[in-house]
PDB file of N, CA, C and O in Angstrom:
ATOM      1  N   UNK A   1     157.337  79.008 143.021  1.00  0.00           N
ATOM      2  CA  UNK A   1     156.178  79.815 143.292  1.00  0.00           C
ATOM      3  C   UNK A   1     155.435  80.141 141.997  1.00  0.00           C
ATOM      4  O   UNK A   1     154.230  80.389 141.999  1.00  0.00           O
ATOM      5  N   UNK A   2     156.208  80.133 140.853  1.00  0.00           N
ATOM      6  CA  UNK A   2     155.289  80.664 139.937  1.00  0.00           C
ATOM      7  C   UNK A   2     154.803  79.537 139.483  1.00  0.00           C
ATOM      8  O   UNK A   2     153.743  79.730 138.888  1.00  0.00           O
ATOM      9  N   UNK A   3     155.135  78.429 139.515  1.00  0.00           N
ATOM     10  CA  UNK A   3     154.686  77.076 139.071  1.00  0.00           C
ATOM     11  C   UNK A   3     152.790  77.323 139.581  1.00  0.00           C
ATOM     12  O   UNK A   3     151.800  77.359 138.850  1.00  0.00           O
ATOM     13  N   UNK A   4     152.894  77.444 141.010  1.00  0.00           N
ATOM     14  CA  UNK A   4     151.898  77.186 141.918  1.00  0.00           C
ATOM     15  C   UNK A   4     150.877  78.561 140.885  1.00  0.00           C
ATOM     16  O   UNK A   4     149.863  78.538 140.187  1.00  0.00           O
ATOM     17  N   UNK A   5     151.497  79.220 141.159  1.00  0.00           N
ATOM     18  CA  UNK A   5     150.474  80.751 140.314  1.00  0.00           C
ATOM     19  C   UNK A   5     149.800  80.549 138.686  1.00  0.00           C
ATOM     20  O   UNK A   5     148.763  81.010 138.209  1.00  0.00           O
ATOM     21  N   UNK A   6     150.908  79.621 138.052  1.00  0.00           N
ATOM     22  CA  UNK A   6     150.423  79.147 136.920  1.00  0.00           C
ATOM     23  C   UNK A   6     149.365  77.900 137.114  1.00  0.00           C
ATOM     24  O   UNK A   6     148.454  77.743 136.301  1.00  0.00           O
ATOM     25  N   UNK A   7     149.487  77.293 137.897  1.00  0.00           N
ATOM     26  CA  UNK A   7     148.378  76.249 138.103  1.00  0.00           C
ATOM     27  C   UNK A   7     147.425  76.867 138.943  1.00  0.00           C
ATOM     28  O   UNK A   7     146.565  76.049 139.267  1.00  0.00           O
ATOM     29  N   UNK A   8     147.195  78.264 139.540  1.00  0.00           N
ATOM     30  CA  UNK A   8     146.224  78.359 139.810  1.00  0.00           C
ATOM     31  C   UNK A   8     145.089  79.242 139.134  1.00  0.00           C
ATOM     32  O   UNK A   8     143.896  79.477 139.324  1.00  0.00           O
ATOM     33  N   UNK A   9     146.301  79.683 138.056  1.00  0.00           N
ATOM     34  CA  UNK A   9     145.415  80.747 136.927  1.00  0.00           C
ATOM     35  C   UNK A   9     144.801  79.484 135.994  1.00  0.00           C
ATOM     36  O   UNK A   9     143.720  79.761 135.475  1.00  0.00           O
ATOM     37  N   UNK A  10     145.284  78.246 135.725  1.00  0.00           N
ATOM     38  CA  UNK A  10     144.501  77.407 134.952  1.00  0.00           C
ATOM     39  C   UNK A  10     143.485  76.894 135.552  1.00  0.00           C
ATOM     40  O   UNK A  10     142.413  76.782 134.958  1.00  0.00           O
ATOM     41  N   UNK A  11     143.669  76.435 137.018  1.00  0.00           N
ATOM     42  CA  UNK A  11     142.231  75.916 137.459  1.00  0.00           C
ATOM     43  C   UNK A  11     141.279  77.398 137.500  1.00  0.00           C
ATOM     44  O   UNK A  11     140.346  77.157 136.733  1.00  0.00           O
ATOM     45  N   UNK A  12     141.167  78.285 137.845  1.00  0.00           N
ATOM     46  CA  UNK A  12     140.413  79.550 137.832  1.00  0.00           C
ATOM     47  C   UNK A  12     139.857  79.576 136.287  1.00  0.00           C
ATOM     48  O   UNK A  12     138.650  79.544 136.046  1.00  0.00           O
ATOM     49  N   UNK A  13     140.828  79.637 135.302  1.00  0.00           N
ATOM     50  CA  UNK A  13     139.963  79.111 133.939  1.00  0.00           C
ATOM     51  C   UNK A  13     139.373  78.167 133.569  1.00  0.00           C
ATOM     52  O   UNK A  13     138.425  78.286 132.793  1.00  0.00           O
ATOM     53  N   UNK A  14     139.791  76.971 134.039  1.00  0.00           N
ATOM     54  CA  UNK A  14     138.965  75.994 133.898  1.00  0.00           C
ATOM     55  C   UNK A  14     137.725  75.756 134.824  1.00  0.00           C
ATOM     56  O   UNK A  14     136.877  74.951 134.439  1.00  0.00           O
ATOM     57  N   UNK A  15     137.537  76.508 136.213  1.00  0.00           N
ATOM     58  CA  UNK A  15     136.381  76.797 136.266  1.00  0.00           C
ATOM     59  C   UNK A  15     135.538  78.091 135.593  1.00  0.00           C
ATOM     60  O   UNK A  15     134.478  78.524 136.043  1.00  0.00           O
ATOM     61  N   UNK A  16     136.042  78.457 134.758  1.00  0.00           N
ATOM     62  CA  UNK A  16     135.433  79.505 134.562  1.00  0.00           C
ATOM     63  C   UNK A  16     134.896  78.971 133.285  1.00  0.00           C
ATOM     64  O   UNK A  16     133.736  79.324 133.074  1.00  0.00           O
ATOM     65  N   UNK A  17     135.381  78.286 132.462  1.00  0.00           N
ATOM     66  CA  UNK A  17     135.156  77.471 131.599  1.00  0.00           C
ATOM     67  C   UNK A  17     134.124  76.310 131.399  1.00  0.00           C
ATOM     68  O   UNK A  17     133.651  75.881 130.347  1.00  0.00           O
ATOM     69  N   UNK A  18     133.931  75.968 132.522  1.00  0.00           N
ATOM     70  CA  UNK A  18     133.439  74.799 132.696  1.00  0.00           C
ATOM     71  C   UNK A  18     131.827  75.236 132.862  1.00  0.00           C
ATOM     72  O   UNK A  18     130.811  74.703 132.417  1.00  0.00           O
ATOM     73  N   UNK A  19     132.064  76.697 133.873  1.00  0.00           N
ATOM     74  CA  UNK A  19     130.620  77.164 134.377  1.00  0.00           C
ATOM     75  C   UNK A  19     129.747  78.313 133.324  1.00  0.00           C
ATOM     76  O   UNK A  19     128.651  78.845 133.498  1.00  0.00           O
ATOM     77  N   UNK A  20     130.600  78.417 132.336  1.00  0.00           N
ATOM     78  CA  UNK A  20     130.116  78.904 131.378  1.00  0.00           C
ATOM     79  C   UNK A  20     129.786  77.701 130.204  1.00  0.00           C
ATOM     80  O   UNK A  20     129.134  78.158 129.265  1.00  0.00           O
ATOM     81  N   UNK A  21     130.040  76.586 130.116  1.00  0.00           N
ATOM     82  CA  UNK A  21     129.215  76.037 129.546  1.00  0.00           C
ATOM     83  C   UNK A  21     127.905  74.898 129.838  1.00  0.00           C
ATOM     84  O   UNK A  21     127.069  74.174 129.298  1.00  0.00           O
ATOM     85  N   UNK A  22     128.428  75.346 131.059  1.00  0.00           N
ATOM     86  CA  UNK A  22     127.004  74.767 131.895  1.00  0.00           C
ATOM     87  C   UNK A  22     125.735  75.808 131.822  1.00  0.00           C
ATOM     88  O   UNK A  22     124.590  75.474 131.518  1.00  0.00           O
ATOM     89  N   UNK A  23     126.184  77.194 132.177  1.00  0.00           N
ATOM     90  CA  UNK A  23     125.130  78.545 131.809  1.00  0.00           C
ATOM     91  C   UNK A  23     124.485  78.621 130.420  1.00  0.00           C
ATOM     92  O   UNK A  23     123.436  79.209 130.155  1.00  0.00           O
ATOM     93  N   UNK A  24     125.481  77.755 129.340  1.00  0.00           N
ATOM     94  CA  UNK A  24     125.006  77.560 128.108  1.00  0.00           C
ATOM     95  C   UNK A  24     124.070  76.524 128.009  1.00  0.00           C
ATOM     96  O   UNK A  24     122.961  76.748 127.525  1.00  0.00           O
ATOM     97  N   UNK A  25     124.412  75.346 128.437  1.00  0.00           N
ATOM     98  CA  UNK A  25     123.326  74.149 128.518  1.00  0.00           C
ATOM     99  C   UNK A  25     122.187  74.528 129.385  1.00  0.00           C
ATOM    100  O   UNK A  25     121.035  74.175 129.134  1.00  0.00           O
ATOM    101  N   UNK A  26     122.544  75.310 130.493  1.00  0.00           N
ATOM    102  CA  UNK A  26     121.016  75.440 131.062  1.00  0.00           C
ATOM    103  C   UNK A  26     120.212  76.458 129.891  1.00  0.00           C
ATOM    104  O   UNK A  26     119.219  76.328 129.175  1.00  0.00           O
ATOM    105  N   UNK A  27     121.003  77.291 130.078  1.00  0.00           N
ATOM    106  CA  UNK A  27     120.080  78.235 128.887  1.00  0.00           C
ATOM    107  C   UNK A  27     119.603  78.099 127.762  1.00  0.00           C
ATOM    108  O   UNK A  27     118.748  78.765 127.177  1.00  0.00           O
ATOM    109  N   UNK A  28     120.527  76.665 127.267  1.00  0.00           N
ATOM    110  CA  UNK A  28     119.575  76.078 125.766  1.00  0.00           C
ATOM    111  C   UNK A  28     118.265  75.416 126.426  1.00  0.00           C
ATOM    112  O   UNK A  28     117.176  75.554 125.870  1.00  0.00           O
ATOM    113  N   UNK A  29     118.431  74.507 127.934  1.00  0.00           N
ATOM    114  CA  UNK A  29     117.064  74.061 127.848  1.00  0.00           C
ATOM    115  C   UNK A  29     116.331  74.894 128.323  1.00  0.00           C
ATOM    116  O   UNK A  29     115.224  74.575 127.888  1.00  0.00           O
ATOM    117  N   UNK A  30     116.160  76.155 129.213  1.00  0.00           N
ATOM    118  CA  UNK A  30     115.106  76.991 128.898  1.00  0.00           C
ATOM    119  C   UNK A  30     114.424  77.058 127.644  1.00  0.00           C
ATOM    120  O   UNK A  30     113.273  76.707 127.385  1.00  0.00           O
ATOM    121  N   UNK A  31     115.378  77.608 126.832  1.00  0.00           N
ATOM    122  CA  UNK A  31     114.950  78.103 125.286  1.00  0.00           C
ATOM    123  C   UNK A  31     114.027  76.813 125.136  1.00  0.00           C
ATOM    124  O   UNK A  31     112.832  76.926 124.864  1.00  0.00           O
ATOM    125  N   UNK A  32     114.708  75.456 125.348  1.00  0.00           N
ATOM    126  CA  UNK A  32     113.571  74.313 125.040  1.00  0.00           C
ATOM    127  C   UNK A  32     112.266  74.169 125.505  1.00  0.00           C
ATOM    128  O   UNK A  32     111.214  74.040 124.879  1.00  0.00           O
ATOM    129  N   UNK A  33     112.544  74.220 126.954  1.00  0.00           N
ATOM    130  CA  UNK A  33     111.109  74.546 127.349  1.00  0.00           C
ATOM    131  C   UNK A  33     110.720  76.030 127.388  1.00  0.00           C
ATOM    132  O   UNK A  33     109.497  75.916 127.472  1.00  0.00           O
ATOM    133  N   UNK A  34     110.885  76.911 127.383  1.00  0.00           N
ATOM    134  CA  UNK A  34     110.522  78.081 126.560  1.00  0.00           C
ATOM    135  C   UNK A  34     109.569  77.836 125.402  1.00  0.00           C
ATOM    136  O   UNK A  34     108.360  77.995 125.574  1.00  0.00           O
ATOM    137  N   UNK A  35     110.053  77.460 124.251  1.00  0.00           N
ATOM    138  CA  UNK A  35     109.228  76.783 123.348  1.00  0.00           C
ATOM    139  C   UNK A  35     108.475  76.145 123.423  1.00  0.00           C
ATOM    140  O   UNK A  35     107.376  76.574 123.073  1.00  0.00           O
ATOM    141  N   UNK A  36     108.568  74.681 123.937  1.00  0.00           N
ATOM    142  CA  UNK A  36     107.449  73.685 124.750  1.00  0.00           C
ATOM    143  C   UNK A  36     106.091  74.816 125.149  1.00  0.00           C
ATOM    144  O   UNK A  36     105.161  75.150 124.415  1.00  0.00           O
ATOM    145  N   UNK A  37     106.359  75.203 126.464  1.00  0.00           N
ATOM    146  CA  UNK A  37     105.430  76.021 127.069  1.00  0.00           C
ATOM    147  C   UNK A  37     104.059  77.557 125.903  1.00  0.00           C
ATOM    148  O   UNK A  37     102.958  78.101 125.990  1.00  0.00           O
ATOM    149  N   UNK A  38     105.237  77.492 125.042  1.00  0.00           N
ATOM    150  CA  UNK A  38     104.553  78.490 123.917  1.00  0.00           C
ATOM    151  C   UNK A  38     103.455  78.033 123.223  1.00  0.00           C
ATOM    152  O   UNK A  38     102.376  78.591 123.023  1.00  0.00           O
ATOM    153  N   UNK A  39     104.033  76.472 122.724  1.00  0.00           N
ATOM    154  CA  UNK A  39     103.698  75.918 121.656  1.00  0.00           C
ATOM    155  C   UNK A  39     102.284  75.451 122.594  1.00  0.00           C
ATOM    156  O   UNK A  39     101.166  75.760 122.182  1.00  0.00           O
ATOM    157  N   UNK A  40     102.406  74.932 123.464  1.00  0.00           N
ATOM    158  CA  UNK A  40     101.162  74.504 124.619  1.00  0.00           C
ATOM    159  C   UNK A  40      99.992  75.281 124.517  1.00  0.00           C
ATOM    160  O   UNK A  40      98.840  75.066 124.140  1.00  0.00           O
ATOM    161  N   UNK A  41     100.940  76.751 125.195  1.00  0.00           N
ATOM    162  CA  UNK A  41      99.454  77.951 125.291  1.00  0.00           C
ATOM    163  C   UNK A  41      99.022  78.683 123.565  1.00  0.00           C
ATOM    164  O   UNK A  41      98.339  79.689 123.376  1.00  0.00           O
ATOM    165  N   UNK A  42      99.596  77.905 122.624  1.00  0.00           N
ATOM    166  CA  UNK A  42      99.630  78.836 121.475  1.00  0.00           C
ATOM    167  C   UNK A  42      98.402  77.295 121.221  1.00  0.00           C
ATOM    168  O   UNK A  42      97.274  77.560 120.805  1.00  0.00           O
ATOM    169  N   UNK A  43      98.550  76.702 121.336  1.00  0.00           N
ATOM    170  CA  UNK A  43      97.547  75.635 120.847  1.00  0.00           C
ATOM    171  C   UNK A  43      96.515  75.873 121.126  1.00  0.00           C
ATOM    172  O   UNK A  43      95.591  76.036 120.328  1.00  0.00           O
ATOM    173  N   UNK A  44      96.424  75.979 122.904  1.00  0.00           N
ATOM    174  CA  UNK A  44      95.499  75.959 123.678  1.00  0.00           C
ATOM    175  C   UNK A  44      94.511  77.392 122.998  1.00  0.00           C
ATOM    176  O   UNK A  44      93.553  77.096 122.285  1.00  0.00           O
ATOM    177  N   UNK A  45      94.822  78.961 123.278  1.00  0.00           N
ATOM    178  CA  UNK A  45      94.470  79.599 122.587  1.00  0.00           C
ATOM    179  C   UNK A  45      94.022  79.709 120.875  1.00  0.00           C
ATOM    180  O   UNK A  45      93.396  80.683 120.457  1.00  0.00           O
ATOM    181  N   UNK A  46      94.503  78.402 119.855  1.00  0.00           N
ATOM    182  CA  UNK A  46      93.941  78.172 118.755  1.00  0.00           C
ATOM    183  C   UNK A  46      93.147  77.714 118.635  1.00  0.00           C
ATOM    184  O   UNK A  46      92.408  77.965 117.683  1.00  0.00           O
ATOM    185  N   UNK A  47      92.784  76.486 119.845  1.00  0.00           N
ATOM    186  CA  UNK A  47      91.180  76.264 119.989  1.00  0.00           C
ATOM    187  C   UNK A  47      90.443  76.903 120.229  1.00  0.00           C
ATOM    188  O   UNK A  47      89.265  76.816 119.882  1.00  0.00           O
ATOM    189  N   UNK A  48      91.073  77.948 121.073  1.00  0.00           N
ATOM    190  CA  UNK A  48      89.801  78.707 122.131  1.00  0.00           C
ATOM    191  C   UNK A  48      89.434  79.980 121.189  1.00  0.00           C
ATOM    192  O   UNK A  48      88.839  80.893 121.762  1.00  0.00           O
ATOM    193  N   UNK A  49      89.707  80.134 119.881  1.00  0.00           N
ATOM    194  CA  UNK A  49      89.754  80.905 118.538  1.00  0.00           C
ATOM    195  C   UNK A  49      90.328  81.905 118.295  1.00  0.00           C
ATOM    196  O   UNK A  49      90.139  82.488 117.227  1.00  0.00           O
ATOM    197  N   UNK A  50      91.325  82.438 119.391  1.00  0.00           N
ATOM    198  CA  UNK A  50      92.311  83.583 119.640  1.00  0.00           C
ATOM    199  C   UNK A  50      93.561  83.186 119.383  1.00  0.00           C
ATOM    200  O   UNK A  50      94.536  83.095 120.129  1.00  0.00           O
ATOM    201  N   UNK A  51      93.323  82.792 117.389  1.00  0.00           N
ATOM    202  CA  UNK A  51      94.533  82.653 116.921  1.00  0.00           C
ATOM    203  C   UNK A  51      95.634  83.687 116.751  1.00  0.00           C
ATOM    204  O   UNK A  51      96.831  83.424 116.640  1.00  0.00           O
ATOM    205  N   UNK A  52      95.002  85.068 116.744  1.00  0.00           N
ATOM    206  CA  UNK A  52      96.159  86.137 116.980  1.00  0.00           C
ATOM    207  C   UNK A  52      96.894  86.091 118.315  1.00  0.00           C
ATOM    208  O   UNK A  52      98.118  86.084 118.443  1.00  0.00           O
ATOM    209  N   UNK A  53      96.126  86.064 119.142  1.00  0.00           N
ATOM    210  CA  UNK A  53      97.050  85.624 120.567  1.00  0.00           C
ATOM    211  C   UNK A  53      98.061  85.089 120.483  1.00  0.00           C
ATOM    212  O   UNK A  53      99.153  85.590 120.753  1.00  0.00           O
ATOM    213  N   UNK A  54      97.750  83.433 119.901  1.00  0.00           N
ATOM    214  CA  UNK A  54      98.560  82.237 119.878  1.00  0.00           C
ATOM    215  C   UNK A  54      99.513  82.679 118.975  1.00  0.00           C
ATOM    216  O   UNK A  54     100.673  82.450 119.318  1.00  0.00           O
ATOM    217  N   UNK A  55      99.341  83.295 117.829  1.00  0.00           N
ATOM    218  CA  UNK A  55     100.481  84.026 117.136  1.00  0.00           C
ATOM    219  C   UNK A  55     101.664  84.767 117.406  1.00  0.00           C
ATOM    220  O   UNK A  55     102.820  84.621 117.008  1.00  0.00           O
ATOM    221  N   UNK A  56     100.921  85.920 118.467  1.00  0.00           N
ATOM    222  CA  UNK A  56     101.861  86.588 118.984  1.00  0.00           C
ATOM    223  C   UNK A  56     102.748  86.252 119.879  1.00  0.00           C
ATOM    224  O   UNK A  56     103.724  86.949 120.159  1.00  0.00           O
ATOM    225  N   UNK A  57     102.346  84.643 120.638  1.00  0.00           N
ATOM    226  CA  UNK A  57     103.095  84.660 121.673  1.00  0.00           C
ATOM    227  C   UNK A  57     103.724  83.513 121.159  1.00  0.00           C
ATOM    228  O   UNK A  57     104.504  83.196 122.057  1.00  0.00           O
ATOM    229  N   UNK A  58     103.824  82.841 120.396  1.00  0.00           N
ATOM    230  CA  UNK A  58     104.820  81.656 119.534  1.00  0.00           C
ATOM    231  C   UNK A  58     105.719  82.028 118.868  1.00  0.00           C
ATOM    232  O   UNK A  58     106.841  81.542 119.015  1.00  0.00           O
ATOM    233  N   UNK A  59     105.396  83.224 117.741  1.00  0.00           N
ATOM    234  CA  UNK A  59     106.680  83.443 116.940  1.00  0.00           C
ATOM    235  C   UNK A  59     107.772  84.315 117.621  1.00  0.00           C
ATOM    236  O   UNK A  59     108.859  83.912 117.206  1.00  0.00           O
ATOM    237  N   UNK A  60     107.959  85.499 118.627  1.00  0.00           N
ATOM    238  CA  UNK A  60     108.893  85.906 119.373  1.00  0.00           C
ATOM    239  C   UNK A  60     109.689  84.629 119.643  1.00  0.00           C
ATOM    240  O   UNK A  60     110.795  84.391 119.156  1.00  0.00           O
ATOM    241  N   UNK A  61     109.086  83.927 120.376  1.00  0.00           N
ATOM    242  CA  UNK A  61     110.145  82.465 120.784  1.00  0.00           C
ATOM    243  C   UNK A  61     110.880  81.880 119.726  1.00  0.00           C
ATOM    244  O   UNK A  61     112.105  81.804 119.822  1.00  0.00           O
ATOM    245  N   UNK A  62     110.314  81.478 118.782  1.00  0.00           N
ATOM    246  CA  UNK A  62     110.099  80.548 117.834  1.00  0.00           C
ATOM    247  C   UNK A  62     111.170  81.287 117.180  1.00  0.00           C
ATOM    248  O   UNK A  62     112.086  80.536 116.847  1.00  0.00           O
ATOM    249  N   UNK A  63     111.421  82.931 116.786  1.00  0.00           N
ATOM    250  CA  UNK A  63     112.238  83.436 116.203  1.00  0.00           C
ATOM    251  C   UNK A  63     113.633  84.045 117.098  1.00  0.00           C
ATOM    252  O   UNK A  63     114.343  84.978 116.725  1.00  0.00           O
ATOM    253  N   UNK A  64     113.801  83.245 118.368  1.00  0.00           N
ATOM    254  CA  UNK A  64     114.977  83.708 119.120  1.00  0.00           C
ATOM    255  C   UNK A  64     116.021  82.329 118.916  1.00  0.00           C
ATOM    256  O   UNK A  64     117.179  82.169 119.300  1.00  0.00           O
ATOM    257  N   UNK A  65     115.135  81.444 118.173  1.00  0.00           N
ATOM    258  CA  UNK A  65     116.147  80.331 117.609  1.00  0.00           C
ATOM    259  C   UNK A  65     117.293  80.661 116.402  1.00  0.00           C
ATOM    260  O   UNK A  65     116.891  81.152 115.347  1.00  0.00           O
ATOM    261  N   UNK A  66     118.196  80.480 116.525  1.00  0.00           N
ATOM    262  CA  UNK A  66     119.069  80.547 115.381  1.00  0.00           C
ATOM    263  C   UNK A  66     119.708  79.231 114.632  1.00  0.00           C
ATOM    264  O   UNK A  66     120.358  79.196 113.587  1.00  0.00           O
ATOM    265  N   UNK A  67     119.386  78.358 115.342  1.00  0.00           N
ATOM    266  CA  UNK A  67     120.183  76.812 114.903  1.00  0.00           C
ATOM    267  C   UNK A  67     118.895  75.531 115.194  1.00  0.00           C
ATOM    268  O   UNK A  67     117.753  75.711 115.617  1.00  0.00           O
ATOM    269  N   UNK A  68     119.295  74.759 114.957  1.00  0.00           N
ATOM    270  CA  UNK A  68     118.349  73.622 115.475  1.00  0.00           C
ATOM    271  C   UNK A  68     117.071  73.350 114.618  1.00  0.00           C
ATOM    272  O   UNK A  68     116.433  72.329 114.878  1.00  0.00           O
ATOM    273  N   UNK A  69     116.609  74.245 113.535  1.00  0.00           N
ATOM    274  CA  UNK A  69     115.538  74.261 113.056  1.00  0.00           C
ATOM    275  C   UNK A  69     114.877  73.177 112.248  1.00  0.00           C
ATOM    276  O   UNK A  69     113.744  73.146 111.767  1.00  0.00           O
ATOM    277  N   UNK A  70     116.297  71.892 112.198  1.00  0.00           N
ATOM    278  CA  UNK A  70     116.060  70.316 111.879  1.00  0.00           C
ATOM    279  C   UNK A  70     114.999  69.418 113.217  1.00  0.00           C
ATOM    280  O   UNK A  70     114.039  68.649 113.163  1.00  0.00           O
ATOM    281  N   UNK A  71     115.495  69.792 113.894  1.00  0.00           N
ATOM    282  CA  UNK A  71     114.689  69.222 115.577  1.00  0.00           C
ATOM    283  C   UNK A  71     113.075  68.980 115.100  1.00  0.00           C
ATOM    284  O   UNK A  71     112.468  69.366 114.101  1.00  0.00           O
ATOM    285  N   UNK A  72     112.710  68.268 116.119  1.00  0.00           N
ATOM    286  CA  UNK A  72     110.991  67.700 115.847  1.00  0.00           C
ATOM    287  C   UNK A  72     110.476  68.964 116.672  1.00  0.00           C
ATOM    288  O   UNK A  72     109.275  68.873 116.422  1.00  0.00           O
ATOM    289  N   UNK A  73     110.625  70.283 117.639  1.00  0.00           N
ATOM    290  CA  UNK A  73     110.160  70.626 118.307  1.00  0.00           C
ATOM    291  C   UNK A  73     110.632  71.868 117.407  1.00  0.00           C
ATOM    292  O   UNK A  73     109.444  72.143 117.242  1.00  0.00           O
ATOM    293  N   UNK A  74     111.123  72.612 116.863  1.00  0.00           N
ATOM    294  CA  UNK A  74     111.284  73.655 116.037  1.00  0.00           C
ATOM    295  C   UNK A  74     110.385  73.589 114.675  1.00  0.00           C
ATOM    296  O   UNK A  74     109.934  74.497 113.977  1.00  0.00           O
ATOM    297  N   UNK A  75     110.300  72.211 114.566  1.00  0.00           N
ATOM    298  CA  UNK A  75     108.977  71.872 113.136  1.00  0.00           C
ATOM    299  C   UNK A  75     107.697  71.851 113.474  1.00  0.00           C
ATOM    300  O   UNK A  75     106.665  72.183 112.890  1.00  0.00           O
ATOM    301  N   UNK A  76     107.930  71.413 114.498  1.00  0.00           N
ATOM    302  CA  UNK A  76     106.007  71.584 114.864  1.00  0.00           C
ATOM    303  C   UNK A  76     105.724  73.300 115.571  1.00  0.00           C
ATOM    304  O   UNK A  76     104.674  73.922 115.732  1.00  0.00           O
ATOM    305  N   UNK A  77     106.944  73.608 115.828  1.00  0.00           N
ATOM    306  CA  UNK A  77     106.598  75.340 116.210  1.00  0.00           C
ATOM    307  C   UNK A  77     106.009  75.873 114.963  1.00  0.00           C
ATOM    308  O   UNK A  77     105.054  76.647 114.898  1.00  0.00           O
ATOM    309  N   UNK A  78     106.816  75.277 113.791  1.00  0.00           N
ATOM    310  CA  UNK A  78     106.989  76.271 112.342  1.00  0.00           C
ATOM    311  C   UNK A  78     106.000  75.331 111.774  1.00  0.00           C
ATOM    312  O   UNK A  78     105.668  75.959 110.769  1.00  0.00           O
ATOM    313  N   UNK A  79     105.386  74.359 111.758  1.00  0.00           N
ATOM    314  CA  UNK A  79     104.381  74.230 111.561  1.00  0.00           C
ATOM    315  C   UNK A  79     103.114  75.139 111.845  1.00  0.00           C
ATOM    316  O   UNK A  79     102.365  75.707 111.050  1.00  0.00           O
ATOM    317  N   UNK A  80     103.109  75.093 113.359  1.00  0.00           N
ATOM    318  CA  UNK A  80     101.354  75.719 114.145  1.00  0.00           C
ATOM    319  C   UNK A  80     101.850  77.248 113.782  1.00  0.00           C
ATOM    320  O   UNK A  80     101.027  78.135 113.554  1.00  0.00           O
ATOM    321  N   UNK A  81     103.233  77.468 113.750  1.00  0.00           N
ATOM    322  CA  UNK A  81     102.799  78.943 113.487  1.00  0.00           C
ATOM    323  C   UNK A  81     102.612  79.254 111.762  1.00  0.00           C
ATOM    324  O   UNK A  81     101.961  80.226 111.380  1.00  0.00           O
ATOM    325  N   UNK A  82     103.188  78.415 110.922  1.00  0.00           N
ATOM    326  CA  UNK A  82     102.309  78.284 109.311  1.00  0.00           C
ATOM    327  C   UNK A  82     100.939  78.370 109.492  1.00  0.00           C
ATOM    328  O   UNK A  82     100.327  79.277 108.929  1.00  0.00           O
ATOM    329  N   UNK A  83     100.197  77.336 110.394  1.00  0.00           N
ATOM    330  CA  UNK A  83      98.606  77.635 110.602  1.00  0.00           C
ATOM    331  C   UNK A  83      97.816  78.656 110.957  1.00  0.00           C
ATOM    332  O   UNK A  83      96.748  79.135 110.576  1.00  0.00           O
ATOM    333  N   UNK A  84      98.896  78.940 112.074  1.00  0.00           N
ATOM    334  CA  UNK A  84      98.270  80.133 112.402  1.00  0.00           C
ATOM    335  C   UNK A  84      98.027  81.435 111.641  1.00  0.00           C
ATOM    336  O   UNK A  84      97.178  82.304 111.838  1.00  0.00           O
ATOM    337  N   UNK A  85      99.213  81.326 110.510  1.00  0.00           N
ATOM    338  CA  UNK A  85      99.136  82.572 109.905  1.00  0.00           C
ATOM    339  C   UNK A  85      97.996  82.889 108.562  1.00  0.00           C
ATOM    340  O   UNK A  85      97.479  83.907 108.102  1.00  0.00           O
ATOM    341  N   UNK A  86      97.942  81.512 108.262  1.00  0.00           N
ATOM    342  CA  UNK A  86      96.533  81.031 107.355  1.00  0.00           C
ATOM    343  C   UNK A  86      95.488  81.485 107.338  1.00  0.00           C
ATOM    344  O   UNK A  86      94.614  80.996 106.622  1.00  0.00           O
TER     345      UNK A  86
END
């Protein structure tokens, strides 16, 4: 019996395990498109000449990153928001 109790406390961790790093992968690609979507309306608003707008609503995002800041989509954030601040 305890055999059975020990194999059922490991599968219970290993789903618990498993679905917490799935909550992690979904939640990094929010953050991705999170960003995406910023960088879009932060553009869009730099044409439209409401570069403070586009400011305000890029760097909150842009600064909830902690890793990744090698990526092509974290450089062109930290790019437009260099411009913007110009």
């Amino acid at each position: 019996m305890k055999v059975t109790h020990t194999w059922s406390t490991f599968l219970v961790g290993l789903a618990a395990a498993v679905g917490a790093g799935i909550s992690m992968g979904f939640a990094e690609a929010l953050s991705d498109l999170e960003l995406r979507a910023a960088m879009s309306m932060a553009r869009l608003w730099r044409d439209q000449g409401k570069r403070d707008a586009a400011r305000d609503l890029l760097a909150p995002v842009y600064g909830s990153f902690t890793e990744g800041f090698d990526t092509l989509d974290l450089k062109k954030a930290k790019g437009l928001l260099d411009e913007l601040h110009a």
